[in-house]
C-alpha positions in Angstrom: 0.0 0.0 0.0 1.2 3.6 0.3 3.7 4.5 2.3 5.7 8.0 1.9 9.3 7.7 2.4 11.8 9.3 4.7 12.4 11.9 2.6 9.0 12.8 1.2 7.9 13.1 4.9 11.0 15.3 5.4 10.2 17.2 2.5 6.6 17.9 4.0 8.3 18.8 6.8 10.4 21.0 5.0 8.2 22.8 2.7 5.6 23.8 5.6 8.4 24.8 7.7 9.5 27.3 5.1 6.1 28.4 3.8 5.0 29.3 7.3 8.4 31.5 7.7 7.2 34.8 8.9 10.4 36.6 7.6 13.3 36.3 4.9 14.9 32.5 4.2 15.2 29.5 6.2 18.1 27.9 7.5 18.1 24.2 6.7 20.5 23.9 10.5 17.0 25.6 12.2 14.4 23.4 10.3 16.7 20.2 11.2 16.9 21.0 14.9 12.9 22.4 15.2 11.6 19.0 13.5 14.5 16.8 15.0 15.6 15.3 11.3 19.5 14.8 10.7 20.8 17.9 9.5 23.1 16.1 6.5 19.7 14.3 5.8 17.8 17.5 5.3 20.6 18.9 3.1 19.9 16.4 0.7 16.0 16.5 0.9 16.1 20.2 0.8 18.7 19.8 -2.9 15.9 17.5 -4.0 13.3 20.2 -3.4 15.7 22.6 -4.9 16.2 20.4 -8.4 12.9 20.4 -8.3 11.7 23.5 -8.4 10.4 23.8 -5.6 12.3 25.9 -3.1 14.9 28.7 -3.7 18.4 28.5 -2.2 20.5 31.5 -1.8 24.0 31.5 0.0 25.3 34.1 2.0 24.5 35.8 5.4 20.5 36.5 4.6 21.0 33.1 2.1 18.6 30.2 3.0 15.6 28.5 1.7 12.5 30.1 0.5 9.8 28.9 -2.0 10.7 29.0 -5.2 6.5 29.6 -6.5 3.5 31.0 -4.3 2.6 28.0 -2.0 -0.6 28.0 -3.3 0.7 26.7 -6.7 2.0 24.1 -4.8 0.4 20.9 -4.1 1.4 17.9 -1.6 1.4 15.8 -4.4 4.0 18.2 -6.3 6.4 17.8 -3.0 5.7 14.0 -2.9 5.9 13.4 -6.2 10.0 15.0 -6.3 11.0 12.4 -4.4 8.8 9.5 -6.0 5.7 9.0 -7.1 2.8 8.0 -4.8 2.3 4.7 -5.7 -0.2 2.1 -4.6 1.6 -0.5 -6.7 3.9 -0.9 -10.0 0.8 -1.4 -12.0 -0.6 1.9 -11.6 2.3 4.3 -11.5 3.5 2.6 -14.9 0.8 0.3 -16.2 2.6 -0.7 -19.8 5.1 -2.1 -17.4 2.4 -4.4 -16.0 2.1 -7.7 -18.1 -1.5 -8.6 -16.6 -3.4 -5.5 -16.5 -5.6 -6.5 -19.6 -6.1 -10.1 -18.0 -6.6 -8.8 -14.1 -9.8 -8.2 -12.9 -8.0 -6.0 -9.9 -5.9 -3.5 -11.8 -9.2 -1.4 -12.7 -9.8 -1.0 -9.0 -6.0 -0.3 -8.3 -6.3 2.4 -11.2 -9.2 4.1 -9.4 -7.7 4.0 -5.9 -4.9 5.3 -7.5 -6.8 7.8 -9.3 -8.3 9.4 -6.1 -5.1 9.4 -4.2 -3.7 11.9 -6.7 -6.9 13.9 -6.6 -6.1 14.3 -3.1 -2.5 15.1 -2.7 -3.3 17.3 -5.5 -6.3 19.1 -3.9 -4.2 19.4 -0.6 -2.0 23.1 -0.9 1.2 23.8 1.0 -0.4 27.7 1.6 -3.7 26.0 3.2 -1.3 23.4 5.2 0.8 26.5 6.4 -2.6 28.1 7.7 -3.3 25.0 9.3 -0.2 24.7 10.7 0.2 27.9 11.8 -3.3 27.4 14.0 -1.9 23.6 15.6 1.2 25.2 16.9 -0.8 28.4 18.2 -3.3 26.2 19.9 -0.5 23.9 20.7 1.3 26.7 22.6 -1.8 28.0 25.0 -2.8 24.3 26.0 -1.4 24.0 29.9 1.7 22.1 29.8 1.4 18.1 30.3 -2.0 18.5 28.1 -0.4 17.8 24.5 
């Protein structure tokens, strides 16, 4: 079934933690220690991203990471989709691979699944996630401590 990897759920990570920057670029060193990910990891999650097209980088003492488009032109399936394709099986990511497709009575359903999936992560924008985000961690913060 589906399972993100490592680095597509660092990449989520990522990409919130840099659309719901308040100011300027983010350090990739800050977004490793906030969300507890290897920084060396990151580095090469946040190059990904970068290759991508995804997310700016700019060196220097204001350099950092910043989107490279409005997060609302970006989907989760765009940032899951850089590191791999969200596959429910080989069938449906690349169906002329699949030898029985014309003689199984399951790839149809597979292909639907699949269908919705995409629909999904593709409905699901990083500048509504950043909102959303942005409202957990305030909530998050007032809640008496021990309550979380």
């Amino acid at each position: 079934m589906l399972g993100l990897t490592r680095k597509a759920d660092y990449g989520l990570r990522l990409m919130l933690e840099v659309a719901s920057a308040q100011r300027g670029a983010v350090r990739t060193a800050q977004v490793a220690r906030r969300q507890q990910i290897p920084y060396q990891f990151l580095r090469k999650v946040a190059q990904t991203l970068v290759a991508s097209g995804l997310l700016a980088s700019a060196r220097g003492p204001r350099g950092g990471l910043s989107l490279a488009r409005p997060a609302q032109d970006i989907s989760v399936l765009d940032i899951v989709s850089a590191f791999d394709a969200p596959a429910l099986n080989r069938c449906t990511v690349d169906p002329p691979t699949c030898d029985r497709r014309d003689c199984c009575a399951v790839f149809p359903v597979w292909a639907r699944a699949q269908a919705q999936v995409e629909r999904v992560l593709s409905g699901a924008l990083l500048s509504q996630l950043a909102l959303d985000q942005t409202a957990r961690s305030r909530a998050a913060s007032r809640r008496p401590a021990g309550r979380h």
